[in-house]
N, C-alpha and C positions, 0 to 999 in steps of 0.2 A: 504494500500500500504506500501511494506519496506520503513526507513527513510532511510536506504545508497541507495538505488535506485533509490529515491526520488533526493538527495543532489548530484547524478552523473547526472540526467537529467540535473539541475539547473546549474548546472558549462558547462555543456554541453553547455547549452541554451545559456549562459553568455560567454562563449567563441567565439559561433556561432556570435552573437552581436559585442561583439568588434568587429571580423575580419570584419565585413560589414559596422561598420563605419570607421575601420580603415581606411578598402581599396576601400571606396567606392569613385566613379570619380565626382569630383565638374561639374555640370551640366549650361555653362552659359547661362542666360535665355535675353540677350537682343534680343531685337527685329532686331536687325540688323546686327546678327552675323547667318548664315544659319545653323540649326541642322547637315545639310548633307552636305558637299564636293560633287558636281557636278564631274560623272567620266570624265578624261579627253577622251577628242575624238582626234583623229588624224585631224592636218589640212592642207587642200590639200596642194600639192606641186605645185609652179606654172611651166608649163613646156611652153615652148615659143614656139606651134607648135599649129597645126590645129589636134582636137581630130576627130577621126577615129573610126567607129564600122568595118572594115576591122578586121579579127583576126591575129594576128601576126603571125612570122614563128621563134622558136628560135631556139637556136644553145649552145647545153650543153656539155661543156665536164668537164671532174670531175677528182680530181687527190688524194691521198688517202697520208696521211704523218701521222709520229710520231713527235708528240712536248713532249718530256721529255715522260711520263705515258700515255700521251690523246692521242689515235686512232679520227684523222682526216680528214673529207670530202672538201676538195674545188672545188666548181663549178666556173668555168668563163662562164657567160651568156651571148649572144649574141643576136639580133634580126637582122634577115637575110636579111631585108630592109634596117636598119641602122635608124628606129624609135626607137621614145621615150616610153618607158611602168614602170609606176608608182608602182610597188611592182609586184614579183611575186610569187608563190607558189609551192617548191620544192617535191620532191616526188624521195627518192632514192632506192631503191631494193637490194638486196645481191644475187649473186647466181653465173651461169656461162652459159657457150653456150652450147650448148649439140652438139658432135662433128659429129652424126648423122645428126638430122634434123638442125644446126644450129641456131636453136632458143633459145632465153632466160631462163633460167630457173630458180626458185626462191621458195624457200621454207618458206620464211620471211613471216612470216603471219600480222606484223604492220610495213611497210615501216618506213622508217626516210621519217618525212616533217619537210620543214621550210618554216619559211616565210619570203621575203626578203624584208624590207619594203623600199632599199634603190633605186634608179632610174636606168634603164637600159637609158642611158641617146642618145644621137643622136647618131650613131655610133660606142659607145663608149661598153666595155664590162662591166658588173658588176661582179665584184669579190667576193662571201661569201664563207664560213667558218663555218659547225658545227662541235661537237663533240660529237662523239657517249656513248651516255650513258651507263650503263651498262647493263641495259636492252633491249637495241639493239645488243650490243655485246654478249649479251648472245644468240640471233637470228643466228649468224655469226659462233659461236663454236668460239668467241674471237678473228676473226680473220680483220683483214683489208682489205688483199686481194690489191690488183691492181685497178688500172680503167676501166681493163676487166670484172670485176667482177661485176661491178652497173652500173645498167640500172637508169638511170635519166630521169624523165619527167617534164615539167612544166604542171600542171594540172588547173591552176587557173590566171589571171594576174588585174591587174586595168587598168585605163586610156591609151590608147593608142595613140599617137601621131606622124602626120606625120611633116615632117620641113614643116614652109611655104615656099610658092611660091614665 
């Protein structure tokens, strides 16, 4: 074997070392410290009402603004009873009406969804807020459009709650 081929693996080698003890992470071994972090889980929210398998009725309207650069959606959600519903699950569209058939039209082949984890509470509306990224805006031709323009569904919700009696 060459000895310069030889003396470039060897510094290699010996470089490769250092960096692994340099950088290598102190591992603590007591018995009463947990290797792994528990992920956190979400924990219920308490709502002061009688839970309900009834499906709810909501009420979406969505309103479209500029803050400085960010093209933004705000939904006020409602539920048409005036129950309580624990997080629900957005689903917004881009498109228009078609002035024929009147119906929806949408070319957006990945919806904006979000998830709203905060409470549609007794009566009360819940207000959220995303911001369309750029790869949704690239869906749109960049455009924001009106609240003509997106069709809103809620597809998904949690806990539903009627007031007590």
């Amino acid at each position: 074997m060459n000895k310069p081929l030889l003396i470039v693996l060897l510094v290699i080698l010996a470089g490769l070392l250092v960096y692994m003890f340099a950088f290598r992470q102190e591992v603590d071994t007591r018995p009463d410290l947990p290797l792994e972090q528990p992920s956190p889980t979400p924990v219920p929210v308490a709502i002061d009402g009688v839970e309900t398998e009834e499906p709810p009725e909501f009420n979406v309207e969505v309103a479209t603004k500029e803050v400085g650069a960010r093209k933004v959606l705000e939904f006020v959600i409602t539920e048409a009873h005036g129950w309580a519903v624990d997080k629900v699950y957005v689903r917004a569209r881009y498109g228009k009406i078609d002035p024929d058939t009147g119906e929806f039209e949408s070319d957006m082949q990945y919806p904006v969804e979000m998830l709203c984890r905060d409470i549609i509470d007794f009566g009360k509306p819940l207000v959220a807020e995303t911001t369309l990224t750029s790869f949704e805006l690239t869906q749109t031709n960049g455009e924001l459009g009106g609240p003509e323009n997106w069709e809103v569904t809620i597809y998904q919700w949690g806990r539903v709650h009627k007031p007590k009696d």
